[in-house]
Every structure is written in structure tokens, then in C-alpha cells.
C-alpha positions as a Markdown table, in Angstrom:
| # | Residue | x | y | z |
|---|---|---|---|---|
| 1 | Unk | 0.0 | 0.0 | 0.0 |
| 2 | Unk | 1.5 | 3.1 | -1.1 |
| 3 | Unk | 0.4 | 6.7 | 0.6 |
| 4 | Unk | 1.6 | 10.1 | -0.5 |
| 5 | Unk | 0.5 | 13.3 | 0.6 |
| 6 | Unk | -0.3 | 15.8 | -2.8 |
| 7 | Unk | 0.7 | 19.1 | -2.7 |
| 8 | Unk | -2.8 | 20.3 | -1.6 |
| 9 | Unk | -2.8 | 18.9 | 1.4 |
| 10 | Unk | -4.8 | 15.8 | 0.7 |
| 11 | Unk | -3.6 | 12.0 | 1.0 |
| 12 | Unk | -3.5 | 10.0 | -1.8 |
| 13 | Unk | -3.2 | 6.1 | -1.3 |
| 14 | Unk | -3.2 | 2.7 | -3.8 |
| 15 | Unk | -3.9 | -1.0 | -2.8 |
| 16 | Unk | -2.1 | -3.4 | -3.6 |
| 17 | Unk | -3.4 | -6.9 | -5.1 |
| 18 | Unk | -3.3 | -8.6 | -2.0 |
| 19 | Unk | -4.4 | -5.7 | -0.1 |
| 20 | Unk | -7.6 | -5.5 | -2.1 |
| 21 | Unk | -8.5 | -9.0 | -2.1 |
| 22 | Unk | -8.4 | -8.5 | 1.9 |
| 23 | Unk | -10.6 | -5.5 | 2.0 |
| 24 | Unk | -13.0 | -6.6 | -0.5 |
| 25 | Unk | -13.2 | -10.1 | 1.7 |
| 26 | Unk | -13.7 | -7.9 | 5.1 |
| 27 | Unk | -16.4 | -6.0 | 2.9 |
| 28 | Unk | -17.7 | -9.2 | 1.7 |
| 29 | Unk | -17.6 | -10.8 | 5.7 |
| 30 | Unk | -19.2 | -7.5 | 6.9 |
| 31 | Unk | -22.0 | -7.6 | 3.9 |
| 32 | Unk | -22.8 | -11.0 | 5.2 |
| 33 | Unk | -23.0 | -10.3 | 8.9 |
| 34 | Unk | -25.2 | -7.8 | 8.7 |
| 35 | Unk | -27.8 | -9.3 | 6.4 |
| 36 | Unk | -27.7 | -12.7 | 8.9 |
| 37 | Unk | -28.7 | -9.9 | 11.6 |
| 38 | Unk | -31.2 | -8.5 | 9.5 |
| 39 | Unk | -32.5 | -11.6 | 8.3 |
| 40 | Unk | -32.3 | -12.5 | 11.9 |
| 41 | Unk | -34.6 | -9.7 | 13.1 |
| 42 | Unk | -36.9 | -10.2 | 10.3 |
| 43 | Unk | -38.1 | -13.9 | 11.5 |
| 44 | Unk | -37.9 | -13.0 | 15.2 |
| 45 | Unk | -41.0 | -10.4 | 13.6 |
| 46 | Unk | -42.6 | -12.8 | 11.8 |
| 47 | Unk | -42.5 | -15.6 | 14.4 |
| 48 | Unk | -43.8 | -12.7 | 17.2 |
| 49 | Unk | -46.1 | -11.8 | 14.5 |
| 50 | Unk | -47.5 | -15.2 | 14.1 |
| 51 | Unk | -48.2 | -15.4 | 18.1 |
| 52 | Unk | -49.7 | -11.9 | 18.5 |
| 53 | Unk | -52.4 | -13.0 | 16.0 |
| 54 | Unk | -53.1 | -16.4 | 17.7 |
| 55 | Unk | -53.2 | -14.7 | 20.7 |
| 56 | Unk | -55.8 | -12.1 | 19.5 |
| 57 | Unk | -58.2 | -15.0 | 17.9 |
| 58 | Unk | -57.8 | -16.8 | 21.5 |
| 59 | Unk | -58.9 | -13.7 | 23.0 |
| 60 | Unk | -61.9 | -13.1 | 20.9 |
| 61 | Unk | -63.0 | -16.6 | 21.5 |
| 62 | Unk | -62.6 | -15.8 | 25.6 |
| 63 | Unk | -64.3 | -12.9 | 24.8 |
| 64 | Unk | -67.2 | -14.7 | 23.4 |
| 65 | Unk | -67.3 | -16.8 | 26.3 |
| 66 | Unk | -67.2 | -14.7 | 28.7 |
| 67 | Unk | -70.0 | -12.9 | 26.6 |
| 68 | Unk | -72.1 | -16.3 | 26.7 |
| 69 | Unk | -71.4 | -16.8 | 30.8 |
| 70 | Unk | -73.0 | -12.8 | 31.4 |
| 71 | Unk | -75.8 | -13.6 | 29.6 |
| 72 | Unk | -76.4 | -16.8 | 31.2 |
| 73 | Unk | -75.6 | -15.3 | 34.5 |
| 74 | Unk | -78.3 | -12.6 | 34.1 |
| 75 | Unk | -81.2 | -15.4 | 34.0 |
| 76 | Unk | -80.1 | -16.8 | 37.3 |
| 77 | Unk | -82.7 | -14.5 | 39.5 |
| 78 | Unk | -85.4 | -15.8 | 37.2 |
| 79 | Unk | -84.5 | -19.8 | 37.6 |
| 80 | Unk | -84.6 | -19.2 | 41.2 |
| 81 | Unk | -88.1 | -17.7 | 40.9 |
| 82 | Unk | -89.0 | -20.0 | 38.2 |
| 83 | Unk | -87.9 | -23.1 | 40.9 |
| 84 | Unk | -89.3 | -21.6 | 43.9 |
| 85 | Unk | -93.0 | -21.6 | 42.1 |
| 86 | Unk | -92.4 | -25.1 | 40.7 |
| 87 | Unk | -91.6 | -25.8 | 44.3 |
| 88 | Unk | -94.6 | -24.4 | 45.6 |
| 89 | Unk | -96.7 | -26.5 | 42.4 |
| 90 | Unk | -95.1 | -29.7 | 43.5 |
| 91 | Unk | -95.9 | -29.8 | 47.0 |
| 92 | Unk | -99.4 | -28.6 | 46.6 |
| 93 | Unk | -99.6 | -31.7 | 44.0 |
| 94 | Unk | -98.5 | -34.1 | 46.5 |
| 95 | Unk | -100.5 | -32.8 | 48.8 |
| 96 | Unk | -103.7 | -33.4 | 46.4 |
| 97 | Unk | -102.5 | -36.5 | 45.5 |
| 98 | Unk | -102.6 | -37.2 | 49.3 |
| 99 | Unk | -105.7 | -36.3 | 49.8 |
| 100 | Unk | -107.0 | -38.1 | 46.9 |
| 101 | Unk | -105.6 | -41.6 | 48.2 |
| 102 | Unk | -107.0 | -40.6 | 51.8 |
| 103 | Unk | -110.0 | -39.7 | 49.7 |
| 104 | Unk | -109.8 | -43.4 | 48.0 |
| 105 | Unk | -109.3 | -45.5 | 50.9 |
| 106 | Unk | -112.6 | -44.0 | 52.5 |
| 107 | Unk | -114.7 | -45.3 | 49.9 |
């Protein structure tokens, strides 16, 4: 490698053979690690990507669900009313029914 300094002040340099084969193979090396890193980054994206949208479609389906429970969970105080009558029905039947086979064993 040859440098000389020009009479304006600037430098002024020239490779060698050898020395270009070694800069264009650290350029070459240097190319190389940083598409790896880019490439790198790129499927660390997609592969976040990918689980960001399977964890949004399991959240809509919880969301749904938990939709589905809430209105479930507002008929509640109406079976409890609804049982509580059907309670009162059933033991005013049995107590017919009682009556009637009192009523029959008279006869």
C-alpha cells in the first residue's frame, strides 16, 4: 500500500493486489454479517407476528365466552323464581294426591 500526501494537502493512497483482495473479503464478511442480523430480526417479527395474531383469535373466543357466561348469569334470578313456584306446584300436588288416596281408601 502506497500513501503520499499531494501538494494540496490531501492524501492519496493505492492498494495493492493482496491488499484488495483482503478489504474486498472484510467488505464481503461485513456484507454477510449484517444481512444474517437482518435476516435475523426479520423472522424474530414474523415468528412474534405469528403469536400476537393467535393470541388475538384466542382472546376473541374468551371474549365470546365470557359474553355467553354474562348472559347466562343474568337469567339466574329468574330460575330461582322460576324453581321456587315449581316448588310451591309440586308440594301442593302431592298434597292433592294425598288427599285423593285418603280420599280413596274412604270409599
Amino acid at each position: 500500500m502506497d500513501v503520499e500526501r499531494s501538494q494540496d494537502g490531501r492524501w492519496h493512497f493505492a492498494l495493492g493486489p493482496v491488499e484488495r483482495w483482503i478489504v474486498f473479503a472484510a467488505a464481503s464478511f461485513i456484507s454477510f454479517v449484517l444481512y444474517k442480523g437482518w435476516d435475523s430480526i426479520t423472522t424474530r417479527q414474523d415468528t412474534q407476528n405469528t403469536a400476537l395474531i393467535a393470541l388475538a383469535q384466542q382472546q376473541a373466543v374468551t371474549n365470546a365466552q365470557i359474553t355467553q357466561l354474562q348472559s347466562q348469569l343474568i337469567d339466574v334470578p329468574a330460575l330461582n323464581q322460576r324453581v321456587s313456584k315449581n316448588e310451591v306446584r309440586v308440594d301442593a300436588l302431592e298434597e292433592a294426591t294425598r288427599e285423593l288416596r285418603g280420599m280413596k281408601g274412604l270409599k
